[in-house]
C-alpha positions as CSV (number, residue, x, y, z in Angstrom):
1,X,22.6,102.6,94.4
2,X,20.7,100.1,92.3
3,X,17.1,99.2,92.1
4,X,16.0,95.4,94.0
5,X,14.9,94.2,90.8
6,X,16.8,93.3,87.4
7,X,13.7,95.3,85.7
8,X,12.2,98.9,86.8
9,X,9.4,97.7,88.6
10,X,8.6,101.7,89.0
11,X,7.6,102.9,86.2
12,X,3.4,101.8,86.7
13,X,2.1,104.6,83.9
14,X,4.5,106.6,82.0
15,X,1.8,109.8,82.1
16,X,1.4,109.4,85.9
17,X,3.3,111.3,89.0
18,X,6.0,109.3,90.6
19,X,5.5,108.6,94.0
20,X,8.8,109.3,96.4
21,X,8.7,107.7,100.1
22,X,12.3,109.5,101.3
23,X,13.3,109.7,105.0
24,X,16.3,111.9,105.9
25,X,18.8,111.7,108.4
26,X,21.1,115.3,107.9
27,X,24.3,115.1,109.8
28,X,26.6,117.5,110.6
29,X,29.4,116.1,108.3
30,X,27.0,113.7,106.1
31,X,23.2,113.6,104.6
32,X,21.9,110.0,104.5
33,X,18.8,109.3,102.5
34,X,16.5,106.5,102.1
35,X,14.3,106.1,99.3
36,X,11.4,104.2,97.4
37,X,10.1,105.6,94.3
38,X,6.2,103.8,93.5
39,X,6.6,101.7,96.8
40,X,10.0,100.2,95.6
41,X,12.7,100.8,97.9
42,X,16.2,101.8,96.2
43,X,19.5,100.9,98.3
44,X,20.3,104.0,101.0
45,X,22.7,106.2,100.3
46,X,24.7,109.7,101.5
47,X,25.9,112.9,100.5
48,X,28.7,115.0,102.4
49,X,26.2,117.4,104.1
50,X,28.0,120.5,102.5
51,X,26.0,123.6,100.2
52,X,27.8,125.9,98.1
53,X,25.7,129.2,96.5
54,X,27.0,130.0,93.8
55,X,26.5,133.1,91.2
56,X,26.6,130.9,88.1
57,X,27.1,127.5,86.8
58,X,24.9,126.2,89.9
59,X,23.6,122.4,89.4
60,X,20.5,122.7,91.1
61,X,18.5,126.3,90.6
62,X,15.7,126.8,93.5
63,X,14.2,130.0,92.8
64,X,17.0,132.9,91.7
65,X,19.4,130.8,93.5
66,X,22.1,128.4,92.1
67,X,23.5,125.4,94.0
68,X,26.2,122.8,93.9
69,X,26.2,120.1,96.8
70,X,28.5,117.1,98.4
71,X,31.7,116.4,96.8
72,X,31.6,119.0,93.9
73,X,31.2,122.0,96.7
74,X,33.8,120.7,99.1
75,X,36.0,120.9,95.9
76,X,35.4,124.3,94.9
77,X,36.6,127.6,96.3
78,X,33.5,130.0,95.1
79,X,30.8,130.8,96.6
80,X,29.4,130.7,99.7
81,X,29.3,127.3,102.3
82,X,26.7,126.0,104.4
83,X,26.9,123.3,106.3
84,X,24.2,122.1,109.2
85,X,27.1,122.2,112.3
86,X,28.2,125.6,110.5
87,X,24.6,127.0,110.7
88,X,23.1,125.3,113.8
89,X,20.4,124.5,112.0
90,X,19.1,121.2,109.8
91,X,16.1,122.6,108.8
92,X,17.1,125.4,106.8
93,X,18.5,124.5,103.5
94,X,16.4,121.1,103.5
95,X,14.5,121.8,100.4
96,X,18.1,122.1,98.7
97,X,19.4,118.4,99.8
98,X,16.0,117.0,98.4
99,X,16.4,118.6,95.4
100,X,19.9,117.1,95.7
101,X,18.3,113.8,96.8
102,X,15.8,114.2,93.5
103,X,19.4,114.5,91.4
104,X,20.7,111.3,92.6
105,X,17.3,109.0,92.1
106,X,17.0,110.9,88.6
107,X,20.6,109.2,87.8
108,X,19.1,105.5,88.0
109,X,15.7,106.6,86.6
110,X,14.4,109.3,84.8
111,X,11.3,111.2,87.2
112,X,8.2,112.8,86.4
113,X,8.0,116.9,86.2
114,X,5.8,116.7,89.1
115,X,6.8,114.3,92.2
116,X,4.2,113.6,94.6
117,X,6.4,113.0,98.1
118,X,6.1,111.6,101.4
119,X,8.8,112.9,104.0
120,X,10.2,111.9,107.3
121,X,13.2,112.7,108.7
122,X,15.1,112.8,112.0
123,X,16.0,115.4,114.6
124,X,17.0,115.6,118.3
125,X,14.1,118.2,118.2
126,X,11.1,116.4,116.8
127,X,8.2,118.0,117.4
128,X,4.8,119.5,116.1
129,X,6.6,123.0,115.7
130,X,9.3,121.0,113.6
131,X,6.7,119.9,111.0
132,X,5.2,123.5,110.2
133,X,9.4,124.4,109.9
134,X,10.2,121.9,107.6
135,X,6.9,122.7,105.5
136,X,7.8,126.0,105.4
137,X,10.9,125.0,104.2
138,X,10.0,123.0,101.2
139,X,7.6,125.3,100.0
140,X,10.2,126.4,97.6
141,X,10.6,123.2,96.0
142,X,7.4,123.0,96.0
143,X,6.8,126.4,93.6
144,X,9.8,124.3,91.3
145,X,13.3,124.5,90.6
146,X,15.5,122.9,88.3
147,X,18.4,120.5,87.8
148,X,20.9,120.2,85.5
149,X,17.9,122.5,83.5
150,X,15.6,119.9,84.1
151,X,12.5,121.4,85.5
152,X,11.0,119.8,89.0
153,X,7.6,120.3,91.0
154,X,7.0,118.8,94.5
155,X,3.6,118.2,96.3
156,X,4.5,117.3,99.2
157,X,2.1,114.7,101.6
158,X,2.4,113.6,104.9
159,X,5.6,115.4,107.0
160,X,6.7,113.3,110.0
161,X,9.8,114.5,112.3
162,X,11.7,111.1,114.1
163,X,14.2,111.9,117.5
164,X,17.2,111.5,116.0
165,X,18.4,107.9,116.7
166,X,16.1,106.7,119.2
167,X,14.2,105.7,116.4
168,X,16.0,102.1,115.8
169,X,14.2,101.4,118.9
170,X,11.0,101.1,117.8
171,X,11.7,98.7,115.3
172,X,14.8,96.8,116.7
173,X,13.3,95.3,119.7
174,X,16.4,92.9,120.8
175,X,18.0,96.5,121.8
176,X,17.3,98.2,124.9
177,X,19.1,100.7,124.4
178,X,21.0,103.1,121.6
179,X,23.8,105.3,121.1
180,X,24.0,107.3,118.0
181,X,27.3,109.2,117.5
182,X,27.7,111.3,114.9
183,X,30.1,113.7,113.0
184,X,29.3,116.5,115.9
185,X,27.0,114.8,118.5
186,X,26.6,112.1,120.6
187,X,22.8,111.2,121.6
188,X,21.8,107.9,123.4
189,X,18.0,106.8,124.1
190,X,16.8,103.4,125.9
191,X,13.6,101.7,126.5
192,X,12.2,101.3,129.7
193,X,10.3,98.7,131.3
194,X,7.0,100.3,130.1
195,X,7.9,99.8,126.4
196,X,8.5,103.4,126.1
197,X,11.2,105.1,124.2
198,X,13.5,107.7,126.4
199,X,16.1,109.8,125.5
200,X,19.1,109.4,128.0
201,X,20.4,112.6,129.1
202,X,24.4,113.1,128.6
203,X,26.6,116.0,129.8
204,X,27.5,117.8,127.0
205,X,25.8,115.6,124.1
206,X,26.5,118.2,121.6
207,X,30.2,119.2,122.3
208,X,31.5,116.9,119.7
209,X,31.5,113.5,118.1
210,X,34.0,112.4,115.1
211,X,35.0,115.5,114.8
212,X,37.2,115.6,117.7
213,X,39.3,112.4,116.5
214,X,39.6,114.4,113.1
215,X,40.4,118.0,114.9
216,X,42.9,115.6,117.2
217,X,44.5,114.5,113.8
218,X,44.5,117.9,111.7
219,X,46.9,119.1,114.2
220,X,48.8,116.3,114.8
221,X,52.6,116.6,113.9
222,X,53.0,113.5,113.2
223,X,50.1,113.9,109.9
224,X,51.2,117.0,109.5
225,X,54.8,115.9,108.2
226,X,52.7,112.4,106.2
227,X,51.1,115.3,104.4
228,X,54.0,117.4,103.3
229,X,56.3,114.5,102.1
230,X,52.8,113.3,100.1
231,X,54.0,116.8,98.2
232,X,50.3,118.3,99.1
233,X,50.4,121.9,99.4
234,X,48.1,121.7,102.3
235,X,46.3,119.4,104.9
236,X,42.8,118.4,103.9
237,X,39.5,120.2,105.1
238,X,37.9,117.9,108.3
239,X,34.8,118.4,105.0
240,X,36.9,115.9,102.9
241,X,38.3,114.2,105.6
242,X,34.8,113.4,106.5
243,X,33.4,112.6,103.5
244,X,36.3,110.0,101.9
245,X,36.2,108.4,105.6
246,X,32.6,107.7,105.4
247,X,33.2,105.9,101.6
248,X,35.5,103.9,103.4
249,X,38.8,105.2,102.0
250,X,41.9,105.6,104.6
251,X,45.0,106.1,102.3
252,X,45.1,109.1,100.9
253,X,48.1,110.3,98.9
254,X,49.5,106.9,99.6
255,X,49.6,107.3,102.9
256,X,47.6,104.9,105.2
257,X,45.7,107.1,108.0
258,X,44.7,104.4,109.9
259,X,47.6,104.3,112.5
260,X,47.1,108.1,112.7
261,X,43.8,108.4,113.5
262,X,44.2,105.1,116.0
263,X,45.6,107.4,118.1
264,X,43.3,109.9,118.4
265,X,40.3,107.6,118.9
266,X,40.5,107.7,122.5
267,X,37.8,110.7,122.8
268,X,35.5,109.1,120.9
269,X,35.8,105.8,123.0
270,X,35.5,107.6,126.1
271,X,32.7,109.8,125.3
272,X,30.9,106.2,123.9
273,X,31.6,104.8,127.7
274,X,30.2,107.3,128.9
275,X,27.3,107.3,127.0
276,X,26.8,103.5,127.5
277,X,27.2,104.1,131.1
278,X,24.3,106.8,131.5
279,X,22.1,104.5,129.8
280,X,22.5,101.5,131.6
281,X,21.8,103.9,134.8
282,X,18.3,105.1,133.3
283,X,17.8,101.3,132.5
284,X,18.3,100.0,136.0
285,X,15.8,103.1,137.7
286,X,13.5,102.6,134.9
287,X,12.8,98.9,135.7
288,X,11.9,97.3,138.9
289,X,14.3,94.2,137.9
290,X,17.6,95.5,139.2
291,X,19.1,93.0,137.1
292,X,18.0,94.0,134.4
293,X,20.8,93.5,131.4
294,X,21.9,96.3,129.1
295,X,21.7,95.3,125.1
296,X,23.2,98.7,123.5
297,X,22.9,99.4,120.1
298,X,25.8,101.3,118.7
299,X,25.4,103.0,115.5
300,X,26.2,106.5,113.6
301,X,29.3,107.3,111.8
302,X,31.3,107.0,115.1
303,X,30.2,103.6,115.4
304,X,31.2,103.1,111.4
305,X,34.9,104.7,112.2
306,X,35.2,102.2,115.0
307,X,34.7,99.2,113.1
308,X,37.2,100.5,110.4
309,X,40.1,101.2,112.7
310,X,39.9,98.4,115.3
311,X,40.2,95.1,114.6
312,X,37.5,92.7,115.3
313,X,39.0,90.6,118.3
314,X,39.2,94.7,119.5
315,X,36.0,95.9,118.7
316,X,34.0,92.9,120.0
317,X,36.3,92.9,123.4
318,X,35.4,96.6,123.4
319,X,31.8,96.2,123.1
320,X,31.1,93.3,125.5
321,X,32.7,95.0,128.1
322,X,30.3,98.2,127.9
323,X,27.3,96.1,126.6
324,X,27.1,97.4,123.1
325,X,26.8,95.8,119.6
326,X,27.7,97.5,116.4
327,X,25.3,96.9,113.6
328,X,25.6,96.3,110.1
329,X,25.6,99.7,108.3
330,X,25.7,101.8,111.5
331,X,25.5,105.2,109.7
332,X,21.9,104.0,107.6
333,X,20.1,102.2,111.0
334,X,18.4,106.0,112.0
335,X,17.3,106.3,108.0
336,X,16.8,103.2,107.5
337,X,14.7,102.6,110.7
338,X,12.8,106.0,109.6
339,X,12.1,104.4,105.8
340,X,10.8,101.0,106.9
341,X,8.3,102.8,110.0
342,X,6.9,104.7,106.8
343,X,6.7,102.4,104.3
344,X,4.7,100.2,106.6
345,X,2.0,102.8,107.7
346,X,4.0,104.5,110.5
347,X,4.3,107.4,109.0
348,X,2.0,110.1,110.8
């Protein structure tokens, strides 16, 4: 994550508030997070959506409570876990993946004590109610907490909520459509011919996502014996799984995972058809132009797995056959959608 500039173009008093512009999009397996501190944007970026409590040694300390998130909880055995497919819920524990989010940017640059904050962030449920839930929930930060004993005040702005996904629409407008699969869910959305934004309904939406290809593969015999003759004395969590997956990283143990998870990624492909089918439908009644042409946009970590386990000749026969078109960065297009809505007045 480095800044657009050779120089810190940020720093505009040293005795003034820093300003943080930070949209959120919380999956089930990872958090990603788009930023601008004083109206310059920093490059997105993601933390495995996993919260330990812990009695002592806690990085972040909200209140009496100490935390450790991402990669140094999956790694730990104490404490207590949280995660948002674990709790059904993506609001609660919010204010602790900001102060995780605060962490990060404070690793490029150092932050005022108090951070004046705009927020939006993304959910299948946006709505009014959703606001006054999330500002609830950061009143915490809000009161202070601390990181690494560096001490941490939020005053917190505008609050804006995004549907989850759908939101690419209203600033990609080549796409008609949208499919965002993620670690757990699947949701798809489309524009109609009034310009409107729709969410596409699906049959059984939030039974699963990547998840399944890595269930599929945790119990397949086949990984099973790749991970005893590694000499681990155990398979990995679907949480670190997840997480080394969505740096990129297929071998693990020197074994290449590719080939086995290949063969699992029919679910996902079928439940994308799908998807991509139900859309085109609501396309076609939603327009008086029966021919009207699908142009889906593909994106979430399902959509990032894809690309890194078909080749392209695949992926592209794949996707002209069902209309769809994976994007650059698929996981980052919902946050980074959400980000560049705010940063140019959208932000509500």
């Amino acid at each position: 994550m480095q800044l657009t500039t050779v120089q810190d173009p940020t720093s505009l008093n040293k005795n003034a508030n820093d300003r943080l512009l930070m949209a959120i999009d919380r999956g089930n397996s990872g958090t990603k997070i788009a930023v601008s501190i004083n109206g310059i944007p920093l490059d997105p970026f993601k933390i495995p959506s996993v919260i330990r409590q812990v009695a002592s040694n806690g990085v972040i300390e909200i209140g009496k409570n100490q935390y450790v998130c991402g990669d140094a909880a999956i790694s730990m055995t104490v404490g207590s876990v949280s995660t948002p497919l674990r709790t059904g819920d993506k609001v609660e524990g919010l204010s602790i993946v900001i102060a995780q989010a605060v962490q990060k940017v404070s690793e490029i640059r150092s932050l005022s004590n108090v951070i004046e904050m705009d927020l939006i962030v993304s959910s299948p449920f946006a709505s009014d109610k959703l606001v006054k839930q999330i500002k609830a929930e950061l009143k915490t930060v809000t009161e202070g907490f601390k990181i690494d004993g560096n001490t941490y005040k939020i005053t917190v702005g505008n609050v804006s909520v995004k549907f989850e996904g759908a939101v690419l629409l209203e600033s990609a407008r080549e796409f008609n459509g949208l499919i965002d699969i993620g670690f757990g869910t699947i949701l798809a959305a489309y524009r109609g011919a009034s310009g409107k934004v729709a969410i596409a309904p699906l049959m059984g939406g939030d039974l699963g996502g990547c998840n399944l290809v890595l269930n599929g593969l945790l119990n397949d015999p086949a990984f099973l014996a790749a991970v005893k003759k590694s000499g681990a004395s155990a398979p990995p969590s679907a949480e670190r799984l997840s997480s080394k997956l969505s740096e990129g990283i297929t071998v693990l143990r020197n074994f290449d995972l590719k080939p086995l998870l290949k063969a699992h990624l029919k679910v996902l492909k079928t439940r994308i058809e799908d998807a991509a089918l139900s859309v085109g439908t609501e396309l076609r009644l939603s327009s008086e132009n029966s021919d009207t042409i699908a142009r889906i946009a593909l994106v979430g970590g399902g959509a990032a797995l894809m690309r890194m386990l078909l080749t392209e000749d695949q992926l592209t026969a794949w996707c002209k056959k069902h209309k769809l078109e994976v994007i650059d960065q698929p996981d980052y297009q919902t946050v980074m959608a959400m980000h560049q809505i705010a940063h140019t007045g959208g932000l509500n």
